[in-house]
C-alpha positions in Angstrom: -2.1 -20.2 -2.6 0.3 -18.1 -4.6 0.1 -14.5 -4.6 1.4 -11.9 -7.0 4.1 -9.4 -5.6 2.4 -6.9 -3.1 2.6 -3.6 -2.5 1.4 -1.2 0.3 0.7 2.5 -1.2 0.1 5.1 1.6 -1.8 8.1 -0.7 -2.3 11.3 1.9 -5.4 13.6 1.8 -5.3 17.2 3.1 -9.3 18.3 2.6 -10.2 14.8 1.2 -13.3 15.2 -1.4 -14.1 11.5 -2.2 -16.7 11.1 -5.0 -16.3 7.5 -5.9 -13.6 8.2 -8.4 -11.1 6.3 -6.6 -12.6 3.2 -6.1 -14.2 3.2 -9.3 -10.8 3.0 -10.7 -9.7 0.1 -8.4 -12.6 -1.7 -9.5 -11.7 -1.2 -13.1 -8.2 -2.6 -13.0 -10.0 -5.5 -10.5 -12.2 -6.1 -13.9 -9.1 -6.1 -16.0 -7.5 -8.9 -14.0 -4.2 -6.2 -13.5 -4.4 -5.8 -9.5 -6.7 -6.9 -6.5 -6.9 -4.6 -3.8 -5.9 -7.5 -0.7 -6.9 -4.6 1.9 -7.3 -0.9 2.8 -7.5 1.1 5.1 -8.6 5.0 5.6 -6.7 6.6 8.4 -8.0 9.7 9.4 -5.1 11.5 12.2 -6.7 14.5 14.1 -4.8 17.6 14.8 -3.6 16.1 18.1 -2.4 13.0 16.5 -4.9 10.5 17.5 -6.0 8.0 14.8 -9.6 6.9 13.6 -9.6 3.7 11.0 -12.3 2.5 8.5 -11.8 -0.4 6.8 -12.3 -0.4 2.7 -12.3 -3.0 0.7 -13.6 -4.4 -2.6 -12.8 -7.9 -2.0 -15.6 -10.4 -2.1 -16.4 -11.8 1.2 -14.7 -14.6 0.7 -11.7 -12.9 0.2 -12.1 -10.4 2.6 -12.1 -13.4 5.3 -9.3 -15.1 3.7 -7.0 -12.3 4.0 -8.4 -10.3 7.1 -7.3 -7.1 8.0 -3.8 -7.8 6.1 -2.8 -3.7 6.3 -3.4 -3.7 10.2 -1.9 -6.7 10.7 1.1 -5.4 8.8 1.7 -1.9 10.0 1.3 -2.9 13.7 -2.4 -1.4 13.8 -5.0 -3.5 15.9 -7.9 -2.4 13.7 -10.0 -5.6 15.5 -9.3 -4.7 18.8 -7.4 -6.9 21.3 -7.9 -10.0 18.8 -6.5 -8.6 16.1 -3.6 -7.7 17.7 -2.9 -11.2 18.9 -3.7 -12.9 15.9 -1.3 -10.5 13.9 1.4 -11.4 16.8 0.6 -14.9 16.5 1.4 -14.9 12.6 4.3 -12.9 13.2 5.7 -15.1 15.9 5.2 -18.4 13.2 6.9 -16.8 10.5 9.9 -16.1 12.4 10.1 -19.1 14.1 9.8 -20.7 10.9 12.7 -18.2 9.8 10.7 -15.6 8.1 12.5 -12.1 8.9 10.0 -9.4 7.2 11.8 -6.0 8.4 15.5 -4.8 9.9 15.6 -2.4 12.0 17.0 -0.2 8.9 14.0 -1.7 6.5 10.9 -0.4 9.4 8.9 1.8 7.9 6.5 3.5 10.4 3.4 4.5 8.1 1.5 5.9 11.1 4.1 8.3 11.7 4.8 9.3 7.9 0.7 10.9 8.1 1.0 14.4 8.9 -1.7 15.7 11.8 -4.8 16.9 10.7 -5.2 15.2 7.7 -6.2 11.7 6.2 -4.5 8.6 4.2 -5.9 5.8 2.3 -3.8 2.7 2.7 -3.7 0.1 -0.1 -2.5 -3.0 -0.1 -2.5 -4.0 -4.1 -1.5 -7.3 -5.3 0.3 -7.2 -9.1 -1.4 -9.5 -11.1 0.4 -8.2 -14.3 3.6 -8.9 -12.7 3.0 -12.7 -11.8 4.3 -14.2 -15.2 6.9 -11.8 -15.2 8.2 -12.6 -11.8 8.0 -16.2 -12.7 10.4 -16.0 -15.9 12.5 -14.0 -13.6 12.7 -16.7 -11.3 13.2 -19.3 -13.9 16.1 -18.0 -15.3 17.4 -18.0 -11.9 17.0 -14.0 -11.3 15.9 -12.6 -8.3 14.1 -8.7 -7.0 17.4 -6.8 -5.6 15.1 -3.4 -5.2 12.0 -1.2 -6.4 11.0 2.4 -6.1 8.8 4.6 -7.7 10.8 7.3 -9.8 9.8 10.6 -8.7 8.3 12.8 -12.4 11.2 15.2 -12.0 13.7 12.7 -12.1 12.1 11.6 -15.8 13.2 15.3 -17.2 17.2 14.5 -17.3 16.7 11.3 -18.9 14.0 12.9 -21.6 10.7 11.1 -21.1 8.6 14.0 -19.8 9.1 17.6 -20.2 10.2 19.9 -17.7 6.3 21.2 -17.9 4.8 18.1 -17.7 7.1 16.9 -14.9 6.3 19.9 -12.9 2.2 19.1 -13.7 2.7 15.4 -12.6 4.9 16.3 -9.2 2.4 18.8 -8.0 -0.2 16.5 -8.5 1.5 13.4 -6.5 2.6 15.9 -3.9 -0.2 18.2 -3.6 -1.1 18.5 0.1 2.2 17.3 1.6 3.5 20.3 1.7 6.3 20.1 -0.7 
């Protein structure tokens, strides 16, 4: 099966007030055909640091037990207990043997640790479909993915596509909570 590039999005929640917007969003860019949500996860971390999971999703059944708990499995978390942790080792065992090497010491990311105490995260594991035929012509013309980031709203100011005001109004909103 091919899948479209994939991206994990860690979004952090200080007091978090969900009322269905969120989801009802992800379901509209389902609709659209522009991403499918492959998993998520809500992480709540108390004040001591322990964690407490919940598994979201709107994948259809058959998807959801195509592609399993793919965040868990990917950020090291045994979400289904003592099974899930061995399957997820099992795959990860394969793909190296078969030569796969997914992160460098350099390239880890620890998620778990990046949540502050005492508060929550929603993590989303989105799959691009509005990138697929542009990856494709990439890789027909023999190009290749040598990075990615998201550029932070203050960053747009120097190069003139947002005002400093607007730029201010769209960092406090994707930081709000964090502390920055």
């Amino acid at each position: 099966m091919a899948i479209g590039p994939v991206q994990l999005i860690v979004l952090g929640f200080e007091n978090p007030e969900f009322h269905g917007e969120i989801v009802a969003e992800l379901e509209r860019l389902r609709a659209t055909d522009t991403v499918r949500v492959v998993d998520a996860l809500a992480v709540h971390k108390d004040a001591a640091g322990e964690i407490e999971v919940a598994h979201l999703s709107n994948l259809t059944d058959e998807e959801a037990r195509e592609f399993g708990s793919a965040v868990g499995a990917l950020i090291g978390l045994g979400i289904e207990g003592d099974e899930g942790i061995v399957a997820g080792a099992e795959a990860g065992a394969e793909a190296t043997a078969e030569g796969v090497s997914v992160f460098s010491d350099e390239d880890a990311w620890d998620v778990l640790e990046d949540i502050p105490n005492d508060s929550a995260a929603a993590l989303l594991l989105i799959e691009h479909h509005w990138a697929v035929p542009l990856r494709d012509a990439v890789a027909k013309a023999g190009g290749y993915r040598i990075g990615d980031a998201f550029i932070s709203p203050l960053d747009l100011v120097e190069i003139g596509l947002v005002t400093a005001q607007e730029a201010q109004e769209l960092a406090r909103m994707e930081s709000a909570g964090s502390g920055a």
